[in-house]
C-alpha positions as CSV (number, residue, x, y, z in Angstrom):
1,X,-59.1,-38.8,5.3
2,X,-59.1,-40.7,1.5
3,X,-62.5,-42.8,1.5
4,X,-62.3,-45.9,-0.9
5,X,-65.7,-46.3,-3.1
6,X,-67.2,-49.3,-2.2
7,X,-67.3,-51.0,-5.8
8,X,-71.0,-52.4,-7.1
9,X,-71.3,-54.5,-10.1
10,X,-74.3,-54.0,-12.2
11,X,-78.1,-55.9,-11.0
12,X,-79.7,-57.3,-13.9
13,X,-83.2,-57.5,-12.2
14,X,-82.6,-58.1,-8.1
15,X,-79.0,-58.8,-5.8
16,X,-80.3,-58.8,-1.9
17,X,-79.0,-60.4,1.1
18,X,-79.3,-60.1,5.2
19,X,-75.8,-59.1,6.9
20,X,-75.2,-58.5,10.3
21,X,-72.6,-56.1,10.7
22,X,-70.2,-54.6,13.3
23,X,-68.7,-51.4,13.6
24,X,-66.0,-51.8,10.8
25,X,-69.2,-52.0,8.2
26,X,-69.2,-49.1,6.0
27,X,-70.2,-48.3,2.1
28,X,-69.5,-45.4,0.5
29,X,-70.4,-44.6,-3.4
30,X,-70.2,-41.1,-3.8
31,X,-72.1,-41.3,-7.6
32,X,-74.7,-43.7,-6.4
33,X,-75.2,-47.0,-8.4
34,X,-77.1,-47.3,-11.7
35,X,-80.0,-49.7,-9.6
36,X,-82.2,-48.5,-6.6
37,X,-81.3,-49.7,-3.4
38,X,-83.3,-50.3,-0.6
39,X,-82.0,-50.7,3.1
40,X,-84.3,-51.8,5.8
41,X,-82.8,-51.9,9.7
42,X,-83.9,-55.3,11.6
43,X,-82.1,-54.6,14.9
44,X,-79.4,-52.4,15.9
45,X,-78.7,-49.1,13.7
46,X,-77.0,-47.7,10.4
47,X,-75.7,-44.1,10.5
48,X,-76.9,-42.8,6.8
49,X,-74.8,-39.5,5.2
50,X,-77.4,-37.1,3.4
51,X,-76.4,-33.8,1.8
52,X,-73.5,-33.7,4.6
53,X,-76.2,-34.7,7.4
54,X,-76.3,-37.7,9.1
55,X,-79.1,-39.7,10.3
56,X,-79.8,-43.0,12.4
57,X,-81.6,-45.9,10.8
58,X,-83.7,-47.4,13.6
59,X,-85.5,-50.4,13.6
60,X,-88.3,-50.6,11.6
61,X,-87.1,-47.5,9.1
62,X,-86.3,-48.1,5.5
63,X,-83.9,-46.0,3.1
64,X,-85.2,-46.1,-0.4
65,X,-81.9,-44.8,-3.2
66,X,-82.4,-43.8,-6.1
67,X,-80.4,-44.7,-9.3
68,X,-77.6,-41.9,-9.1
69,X,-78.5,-41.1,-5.6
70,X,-74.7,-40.9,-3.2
71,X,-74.7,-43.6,-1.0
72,X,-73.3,-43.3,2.7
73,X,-73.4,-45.4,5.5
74,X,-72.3,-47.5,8.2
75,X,-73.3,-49.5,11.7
76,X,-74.1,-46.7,13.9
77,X,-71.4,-46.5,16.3
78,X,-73.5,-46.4,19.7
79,X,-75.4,-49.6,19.1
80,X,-72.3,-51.4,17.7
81,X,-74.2,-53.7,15.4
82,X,-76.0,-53.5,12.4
83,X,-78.9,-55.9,11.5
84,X,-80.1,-55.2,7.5
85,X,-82.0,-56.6,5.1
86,X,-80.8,-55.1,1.9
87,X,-81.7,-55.2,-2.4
88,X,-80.1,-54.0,-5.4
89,X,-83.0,-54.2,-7.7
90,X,-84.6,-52.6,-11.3
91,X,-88.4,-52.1,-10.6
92,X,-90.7,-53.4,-12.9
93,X,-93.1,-50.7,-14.7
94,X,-96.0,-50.6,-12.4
95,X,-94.1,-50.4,-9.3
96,X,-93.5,-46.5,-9.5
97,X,-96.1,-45.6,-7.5
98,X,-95.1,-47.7,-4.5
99,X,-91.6,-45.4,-4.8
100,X,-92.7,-42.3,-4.1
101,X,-91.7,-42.3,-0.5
102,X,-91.1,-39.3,1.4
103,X,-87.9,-37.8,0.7
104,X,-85.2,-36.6,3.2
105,X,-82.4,-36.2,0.4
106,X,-82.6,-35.3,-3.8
107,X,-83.8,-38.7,-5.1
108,X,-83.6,-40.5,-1.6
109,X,-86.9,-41.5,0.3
110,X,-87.4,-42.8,4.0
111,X,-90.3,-44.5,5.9
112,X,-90.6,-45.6,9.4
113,X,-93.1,-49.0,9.7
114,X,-94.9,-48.1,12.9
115,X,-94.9,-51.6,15.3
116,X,-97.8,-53.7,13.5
117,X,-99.3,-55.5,10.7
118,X,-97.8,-53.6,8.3
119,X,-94.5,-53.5,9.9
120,X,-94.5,-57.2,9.7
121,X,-95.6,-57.9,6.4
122,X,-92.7,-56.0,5.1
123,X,-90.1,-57.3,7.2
124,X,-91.7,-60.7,5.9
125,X,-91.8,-59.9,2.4
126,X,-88.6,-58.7,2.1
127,X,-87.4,-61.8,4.1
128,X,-89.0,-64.0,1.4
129,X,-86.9,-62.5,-0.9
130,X,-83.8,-62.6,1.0
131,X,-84.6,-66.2,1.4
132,X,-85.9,-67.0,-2.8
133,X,-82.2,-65.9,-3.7
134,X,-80.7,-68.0,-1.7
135,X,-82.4,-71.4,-3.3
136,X,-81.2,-73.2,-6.4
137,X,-84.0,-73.2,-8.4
138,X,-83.4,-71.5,-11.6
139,X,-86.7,-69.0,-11.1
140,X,-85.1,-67.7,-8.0
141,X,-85.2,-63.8,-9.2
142,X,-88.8,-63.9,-10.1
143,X,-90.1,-65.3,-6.9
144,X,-87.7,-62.7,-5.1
145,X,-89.1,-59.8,-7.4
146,X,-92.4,-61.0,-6.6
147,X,-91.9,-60.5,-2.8
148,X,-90.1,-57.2,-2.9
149,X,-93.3,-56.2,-4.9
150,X,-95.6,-57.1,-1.7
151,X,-92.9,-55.3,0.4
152,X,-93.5,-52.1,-1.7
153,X,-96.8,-53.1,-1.6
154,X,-96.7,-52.9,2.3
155,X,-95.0,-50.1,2.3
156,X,-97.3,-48.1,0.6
157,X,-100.0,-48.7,2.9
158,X,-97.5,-47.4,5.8
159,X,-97.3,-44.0,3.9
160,X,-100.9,-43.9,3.2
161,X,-100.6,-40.4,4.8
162,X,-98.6,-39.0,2.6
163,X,-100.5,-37.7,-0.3
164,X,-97.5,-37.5,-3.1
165,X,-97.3,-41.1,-2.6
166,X,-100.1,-42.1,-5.0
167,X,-100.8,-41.4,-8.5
168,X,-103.3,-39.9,-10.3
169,X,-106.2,-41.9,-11.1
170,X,-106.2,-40.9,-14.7
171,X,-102.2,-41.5,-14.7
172,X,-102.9,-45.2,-13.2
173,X,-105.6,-45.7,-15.5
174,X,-103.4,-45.5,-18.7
175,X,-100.4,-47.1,-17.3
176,X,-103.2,-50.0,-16.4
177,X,-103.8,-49.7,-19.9
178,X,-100.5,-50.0,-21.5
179,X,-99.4,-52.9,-19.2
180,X,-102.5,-55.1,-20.5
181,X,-101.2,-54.3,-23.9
182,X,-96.8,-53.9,-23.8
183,X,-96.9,-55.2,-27.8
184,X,-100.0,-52.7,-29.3
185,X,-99.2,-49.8,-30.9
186,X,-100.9,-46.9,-29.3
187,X,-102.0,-43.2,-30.5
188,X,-101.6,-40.6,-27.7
189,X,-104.7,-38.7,-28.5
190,X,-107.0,-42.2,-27.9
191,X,-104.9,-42.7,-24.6
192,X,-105.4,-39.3,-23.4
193,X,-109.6,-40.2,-24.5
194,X,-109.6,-42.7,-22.7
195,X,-108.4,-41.3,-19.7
196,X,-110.9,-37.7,-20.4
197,X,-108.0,-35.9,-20.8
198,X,-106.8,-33.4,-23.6
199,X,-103.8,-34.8,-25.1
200,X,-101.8,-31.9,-24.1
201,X,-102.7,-32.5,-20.3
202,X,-102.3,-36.1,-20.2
203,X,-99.1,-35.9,-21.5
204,X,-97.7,-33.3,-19.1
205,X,-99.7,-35.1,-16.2
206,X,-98.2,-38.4,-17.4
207,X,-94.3,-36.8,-17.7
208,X,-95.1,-34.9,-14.3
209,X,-96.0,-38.0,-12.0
210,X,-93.8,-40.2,-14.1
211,X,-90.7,-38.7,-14.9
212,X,-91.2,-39.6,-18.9
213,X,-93.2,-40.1,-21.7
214,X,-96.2,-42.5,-22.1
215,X,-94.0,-43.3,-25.5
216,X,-90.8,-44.1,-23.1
217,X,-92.8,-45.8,-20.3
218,X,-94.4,-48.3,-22.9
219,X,-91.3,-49.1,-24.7
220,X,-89.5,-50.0,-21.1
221,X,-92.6,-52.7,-21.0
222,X,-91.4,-54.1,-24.1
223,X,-87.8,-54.4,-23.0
224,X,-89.3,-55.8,-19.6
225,X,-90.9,-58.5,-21.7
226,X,-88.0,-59.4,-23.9
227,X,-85.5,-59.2,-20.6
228,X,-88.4,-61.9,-19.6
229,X,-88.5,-63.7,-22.8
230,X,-84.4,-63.9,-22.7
231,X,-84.5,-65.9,-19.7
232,X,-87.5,-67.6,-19.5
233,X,-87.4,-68.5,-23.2
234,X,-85.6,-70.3,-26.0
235,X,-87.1,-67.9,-28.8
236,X,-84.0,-66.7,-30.9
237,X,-83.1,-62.1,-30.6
238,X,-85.2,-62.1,-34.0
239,X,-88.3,-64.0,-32.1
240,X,-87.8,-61.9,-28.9
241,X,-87.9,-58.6,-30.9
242,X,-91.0,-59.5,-33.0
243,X,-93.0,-61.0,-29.7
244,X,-92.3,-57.5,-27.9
245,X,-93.8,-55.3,-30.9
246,X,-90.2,-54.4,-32.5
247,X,-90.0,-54.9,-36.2
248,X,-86.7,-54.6,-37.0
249,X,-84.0,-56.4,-35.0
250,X,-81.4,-54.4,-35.2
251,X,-83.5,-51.3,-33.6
252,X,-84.5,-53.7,-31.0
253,X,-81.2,-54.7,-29.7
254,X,-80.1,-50.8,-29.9
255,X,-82.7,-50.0,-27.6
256,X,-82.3,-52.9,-25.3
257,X,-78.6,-52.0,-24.9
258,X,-79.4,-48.9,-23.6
259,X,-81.9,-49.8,-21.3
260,X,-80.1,-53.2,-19.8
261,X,-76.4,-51.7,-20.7
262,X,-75.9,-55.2,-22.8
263,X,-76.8,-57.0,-25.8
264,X,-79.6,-59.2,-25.5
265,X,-77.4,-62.3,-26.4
266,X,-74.9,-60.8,-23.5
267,X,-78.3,-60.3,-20.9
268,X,-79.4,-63.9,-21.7
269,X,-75.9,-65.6,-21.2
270,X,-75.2,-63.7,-18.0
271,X,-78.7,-65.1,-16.4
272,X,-77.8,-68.2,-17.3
273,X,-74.5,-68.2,-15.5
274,X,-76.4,-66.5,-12.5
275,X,-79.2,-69.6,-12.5
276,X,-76.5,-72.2,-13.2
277,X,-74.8,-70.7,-9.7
């Protein structure tokens, strides 16, 4: 039987909601979407498609996709409803370590919230943010950012257990270090220093646990800032470029259109439009 992919249009920062769905509810896109998505079961169940094998999203268990990751799934057919609390989001920098979650598919992590404090404070947090997106005010995304952060937050302490969900203390220490700093300049021999590492084993340790670069990691700071700046300021693209550490303009909004897949002037307008309703 011909499946119709369920279309996504891109997330500029966060898109999240609470639905309530019956049997009929289904999403299917085979080639994943170019956010992470994050699926959380209230009540009821979701039947989730992985590498051909299926598997029931009880209450209390969370689906973690990431960008590229094939997304499948419906209500589960035996409880006949669906309770979710769901997010389309682009992490900020110094969430990755609250990512790593267990992994039941290529790029795809799962976590069951035992009954408890922690169990509440993420249904809670995520609610908050469910709740933030709905109001009218135009800082709406931040406040719902911030409480998927405590979410993640919460969910890390859930997977304490798990050792691959935590970074290495020398990793943290320079990501600590270029997030106090997105604008500096920075030599890779006096970051590996100052986390007592040899430059050739910080940078593998940094790429391992990562997934790129120190290089990469702090230039997606810098678009992080300006994506901030575009919003939250009236600074002209020349302004925005030289407050994020980029000297030339024109190499700015290169690299900004291939990390936000815009122009800056198009990222700005578009928030606008989304604050404005």
């Amino acid at each position: 039987m011909n499946r119709s992919e369920t279309p996504h249009r891109p997330v500029a920062a966060i898109m999240a909601s609470e639905f309530d769905q019956g049997t009929d509810y289904t999403n299917w896109r085979p080639r994943g979407s170019a956010d992470w998505l994050l699926i959380y079961t209230v009540a009821g169940a979701g039947r989730i498609t992985l590498s051909g094998t299926e598997r029931v999203l009880a209450p209390g268990e969370a689906v973690l996709f990431s960008p590229g990751a094939a997304q499948d799934y419906r209500t589960d057919g035996t409880t006949g409803r669906w309770r979710l609390l769901w997010t389309h989001f682009n992490p900020r920098p110094d969430w990755r370590a609250w990512m790593r979650w267990p992994e039941v598919a290529r790029h795809t992590g799962w976590l069951q919230l035992t009954a408890g404090e922690t169990r509440v404070g993420f249904e809670a947090a995520l609610q908050r943010m469910v709740n933030a997106l709905r109001a009218p005010h135009g800082d709406a995304s931040e406040f719902a950012l911030n409480a998927l952060e405590e979410a993640l937050l919460w969910a890390q302490r859930s997977d304490e257990g798990h050792p691959q969900a935590r970074f290495d203390a020398r990793v943290r220490l320079a990501m600590d270090y270029l997030a106090a700093r997105p604008t500096e300049s920075f030599s890779l021999a006096a970051l590996a220093r100052h986390c007592g590492l040899s430059e050739s084993r910080f940078s593998h340790l940094f790429r391992e646990q990562t997934g790129e670069s120190p290089q990469v990691y702090s230039e997606e700071l810098r678009l992080r800032l300006a994506q901030q700046l575009l919003v939250h300021s009236s600074l002209r693209i020349n302004e925005v470029a030289a407050e994020t550490g980029f000297a030339d303009a024109f190499y700015f909004a290169k690299r900004f259109r291939k990390f936000a897949r815009c122009t800056p002037s198009d990222y700005r307008a578009r928030e606008a439009r989304m604050r404005t309703g």
